[in-house]
N, C-alpha and C positions, 0 to 999 in steps of 0.2 A: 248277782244277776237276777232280775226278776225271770220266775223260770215259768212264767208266758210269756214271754220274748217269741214276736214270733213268725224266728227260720222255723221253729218247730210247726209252725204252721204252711211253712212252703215247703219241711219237709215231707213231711203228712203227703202233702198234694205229689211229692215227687215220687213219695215210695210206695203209690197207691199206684199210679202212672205205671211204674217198673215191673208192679207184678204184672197190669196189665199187658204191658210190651213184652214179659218174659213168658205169659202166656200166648200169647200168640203163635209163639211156635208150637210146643208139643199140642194143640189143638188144633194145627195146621198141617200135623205130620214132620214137624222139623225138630231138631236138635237145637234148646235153647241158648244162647251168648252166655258164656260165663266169665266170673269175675273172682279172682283170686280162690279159686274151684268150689266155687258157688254159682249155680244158677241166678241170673239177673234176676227173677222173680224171685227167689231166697232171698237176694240180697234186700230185696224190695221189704220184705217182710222182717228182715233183722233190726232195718233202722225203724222199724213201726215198734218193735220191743223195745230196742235201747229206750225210746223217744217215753214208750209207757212206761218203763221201770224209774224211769227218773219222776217224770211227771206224776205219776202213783205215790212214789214214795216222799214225795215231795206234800203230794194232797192228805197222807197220812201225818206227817209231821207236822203240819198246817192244824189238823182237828181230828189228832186221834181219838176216835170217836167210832166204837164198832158200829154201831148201828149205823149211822150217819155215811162210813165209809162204804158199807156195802150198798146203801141204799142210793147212794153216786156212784158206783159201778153198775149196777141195775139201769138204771136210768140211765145212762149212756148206751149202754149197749144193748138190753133187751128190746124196748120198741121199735128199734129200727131193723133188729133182725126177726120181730113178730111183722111187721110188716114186710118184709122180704118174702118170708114164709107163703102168709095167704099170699104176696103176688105172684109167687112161682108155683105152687099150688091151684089157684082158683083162674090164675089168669094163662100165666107161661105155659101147664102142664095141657090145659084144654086146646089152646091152637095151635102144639104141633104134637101130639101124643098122636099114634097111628091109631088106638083106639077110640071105640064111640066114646061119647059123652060120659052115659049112663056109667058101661063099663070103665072107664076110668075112673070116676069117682066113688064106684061101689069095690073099686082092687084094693084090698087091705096096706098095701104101700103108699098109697098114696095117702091116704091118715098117718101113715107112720112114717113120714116127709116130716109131722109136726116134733117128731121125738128133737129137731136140732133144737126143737125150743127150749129143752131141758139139757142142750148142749153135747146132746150122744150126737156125731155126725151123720145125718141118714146125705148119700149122695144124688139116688137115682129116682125119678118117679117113671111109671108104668106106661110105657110106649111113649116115651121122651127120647128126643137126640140119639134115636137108636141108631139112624144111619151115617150121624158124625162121626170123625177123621178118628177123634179122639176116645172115642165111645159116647156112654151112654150117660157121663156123669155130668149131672144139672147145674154143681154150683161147687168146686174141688177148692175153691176159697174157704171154706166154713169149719176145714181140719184145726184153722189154728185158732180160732173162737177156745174152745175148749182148754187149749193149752195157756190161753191169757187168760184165762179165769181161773185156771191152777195156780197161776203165776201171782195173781192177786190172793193167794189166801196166804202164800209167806208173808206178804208185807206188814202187816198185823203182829205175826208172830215172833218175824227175826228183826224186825226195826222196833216193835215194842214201845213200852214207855221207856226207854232206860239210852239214850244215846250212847254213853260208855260201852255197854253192850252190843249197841247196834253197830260200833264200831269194828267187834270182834266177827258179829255173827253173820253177818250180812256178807261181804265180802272172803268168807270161808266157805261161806253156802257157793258164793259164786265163784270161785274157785273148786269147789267141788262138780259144781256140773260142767266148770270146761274141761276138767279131765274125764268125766262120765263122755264128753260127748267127744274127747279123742278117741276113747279107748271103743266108744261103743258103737258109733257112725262112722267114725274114721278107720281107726285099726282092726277092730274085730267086729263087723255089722252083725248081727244075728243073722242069723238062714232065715229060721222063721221070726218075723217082730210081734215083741210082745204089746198086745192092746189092751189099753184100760178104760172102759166105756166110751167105746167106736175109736179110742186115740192111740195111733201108735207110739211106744215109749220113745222109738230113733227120732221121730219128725219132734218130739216134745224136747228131746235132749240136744234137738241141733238148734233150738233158736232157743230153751231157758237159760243161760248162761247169758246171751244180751240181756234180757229185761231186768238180769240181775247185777250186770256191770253199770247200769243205767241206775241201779237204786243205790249200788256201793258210789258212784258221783254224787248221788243227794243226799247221802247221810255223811259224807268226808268234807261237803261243800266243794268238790273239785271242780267243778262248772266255771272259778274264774281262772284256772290254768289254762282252760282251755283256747287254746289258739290258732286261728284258720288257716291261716300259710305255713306253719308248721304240720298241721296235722293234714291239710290237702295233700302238704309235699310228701309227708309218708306213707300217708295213700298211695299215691301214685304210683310213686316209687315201687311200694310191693307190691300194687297190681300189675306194672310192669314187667318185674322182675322174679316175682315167685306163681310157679304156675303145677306145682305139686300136691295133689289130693290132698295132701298131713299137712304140709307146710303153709299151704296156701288158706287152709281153716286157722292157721296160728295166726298169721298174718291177718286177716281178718277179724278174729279178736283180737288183737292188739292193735288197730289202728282202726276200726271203723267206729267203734264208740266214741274216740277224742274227734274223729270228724261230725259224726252227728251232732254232739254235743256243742263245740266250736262254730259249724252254720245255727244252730238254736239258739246261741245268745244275742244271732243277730237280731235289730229291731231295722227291717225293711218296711218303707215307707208308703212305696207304692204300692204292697200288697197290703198291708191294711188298709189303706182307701179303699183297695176295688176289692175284699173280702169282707169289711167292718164286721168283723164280731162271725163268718158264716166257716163251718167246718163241713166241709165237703169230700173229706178223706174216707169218712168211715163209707160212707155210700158208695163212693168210689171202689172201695174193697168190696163189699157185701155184693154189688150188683154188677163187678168186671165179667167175673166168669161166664154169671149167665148170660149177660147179654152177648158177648165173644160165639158162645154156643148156637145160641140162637141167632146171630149172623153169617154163622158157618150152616146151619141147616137151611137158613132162607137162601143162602147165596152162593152153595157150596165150593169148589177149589176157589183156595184161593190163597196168597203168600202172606207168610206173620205179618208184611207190616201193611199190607191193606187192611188185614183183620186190624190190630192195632188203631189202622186210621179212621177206620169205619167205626170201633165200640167204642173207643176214648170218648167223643162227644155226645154218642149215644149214653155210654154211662155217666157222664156228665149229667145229662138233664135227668137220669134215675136219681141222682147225688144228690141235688137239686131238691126236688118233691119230698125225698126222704128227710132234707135236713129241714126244710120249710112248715113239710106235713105233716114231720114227724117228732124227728129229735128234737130240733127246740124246744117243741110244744113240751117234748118230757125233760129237759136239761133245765126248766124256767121254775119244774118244783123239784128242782135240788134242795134238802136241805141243807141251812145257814147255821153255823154254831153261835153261840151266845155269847155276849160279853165279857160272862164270868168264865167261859167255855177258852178265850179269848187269852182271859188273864193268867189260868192257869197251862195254856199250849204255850204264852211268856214265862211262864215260871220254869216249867219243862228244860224247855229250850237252854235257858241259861244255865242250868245244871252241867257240870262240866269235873 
């Protein structure tokens, strides 16, 4: 399978959508729809990992190349959340902060809005959405920035040069954190969560185990088992059928990555026409929440799926400017590996 096929790009769009619709509620005062006892916007963000772990470690085995890899992980992700940044800062925080001008921008929080750029999550700025449903937080998307950038420093390490290896290590790691994240989310939560620079360990250990069944697919090549009517049907199935806090996280590991995986190998036709080449997922993430917030404070009560109706096309057109204005401009100096770069990621590869 060419692994840009790409459902992965309708799924992107769909799981970007989800968190937005899952957000809606608890921003609205409601109790989100859940899905094999996952909140819909969890779920939304699961298939966003599996989707990276494969893609990642696919982009590794492609041109393992430290340098090279980190500097395409950079470059997808940072400019577009440094631009998010000054716009919720310079623009979002000034017209609807209860405070003056002045004082806003001389509150030592609001400078320290910029620490997400070093990926510590700061939520709140200073006379912001203080009298939203939900509170007072700006952008409650930007927890899991932090935890995909964790998730990118194993792929180096446990996929390696060494495929033999990667065969061992990779899919023990991720086995290791689906029981970390029974025993630690599911069966025995902490009282208190441990945080490690602004990230809680439970929110980090309920979605690392996708990004990592996602890479155990691209170093096993299991991508062409995968099958749509098969793995729809056991979806279903168990979101139909298991609806138990333990069981129902089993259940979703065990069937939502072969669905991910199996819509991703599709090549739909009419979405490449009307997308050619434009990714509008990440924007769609980065800029749901806030705009959600900021249509609850311009327009206050109002039920999930107006908010829903109303932010989806409003965060569209943030998507939009972001990938235009922004990303491309940085995804266009990606660097390229070399020929000889090339022949020896051939030689690798064949090692067996």
């Amino acid at each position: 399978m060419n692994h840009r096929s790409n459902g992965f790009d309708a799924l992107r769009l769909l799981a970007a959508a989800l968190v937005i619709f899952g957000h809606a509620y608890p921003l609205t005062g409601n109790i989100a729809p859940g899905l094999l006892a996952n909140g819909i916007q969890t779920v939304g963000v699961k298939i966003f990992f599996v989707i990276s772990g494969y893609l990642i470690t696919k982009s590794w085995q492609s041109d393992p190349n430290l340098i090279r890899f980190w500097l395409k992980r950079f470059l997808r992700l940072m400019p577009g959340l440094a631009c998010l940044c000054l716009v919720t800062v310079l623009i979002v925080g000034p017209c609807f902060t209860t405070l003056g001008l002045t004082a806003y921008l001389r509150n030592p929080s609001t400078s320290f809005y910029f620490w997400n750029l070093l990926l510590y999550p700061v939520y709140t700025l200073p006379g912001v959405f203080q009298g939203n449903i939900y509170g007072p937080a700006v952008n409650g998307s930007l927890w899991s920035l932090p935890v995909e950038v964790a998730m990118y420093v194993g792929v180096p390490i446990l996929a390696g040069r060494y495929p033999r290896l990667a065969r061992f290590t990779v899919p023990a790691f991720a086995a290791g954190l689906l029981v970390a994240s029974i025993l630690f989310v599911r069966l025995h939560p902490p009282a208190v969560p441990t945080v490690i620079w602004g990230s809680s360990l439970t929110s980090t250990l309920d979605a690392a185990f996708y990004f990592y069944i996602g890479s155990v697919v691209a170093v096993y090549r299991l991508e062409y088992l995968a099958n749509l009517p098969a793995s729809l049907a056991l979806f279903g199935t168990a979101a139909v059928s298991v609806h138990d806090h333990l069981w129902g996280e089993v259940a979703m590991a065990a069937t939502l990555p072969w669905l991910v995986i199996s819509i991703g190998k599709l090549q739909i036709s009419s979405l490449h026409a009307m997308l050619k080449g434009r990714d509008y997922s990440y924007g769609l993430y980065l800029y749901g929440f806030l705009v959600q917030q900021s249509v609850i404070h311009l327009f206050g009560f109002m039920t999930p799926l107006v908010n829903a109706a109303v932010s989806l096309p409003l965060t569209l057109l943030c998507a939009m400017g972001s990938w235009h204005g922004v990303e491309k401009l940085a995804l266009a100096a990606k660097p390229r590996h070399s020929i000889q770069d090339r022949s020896a990621i051939f030689r690798l590869s064949t090692v067996e």
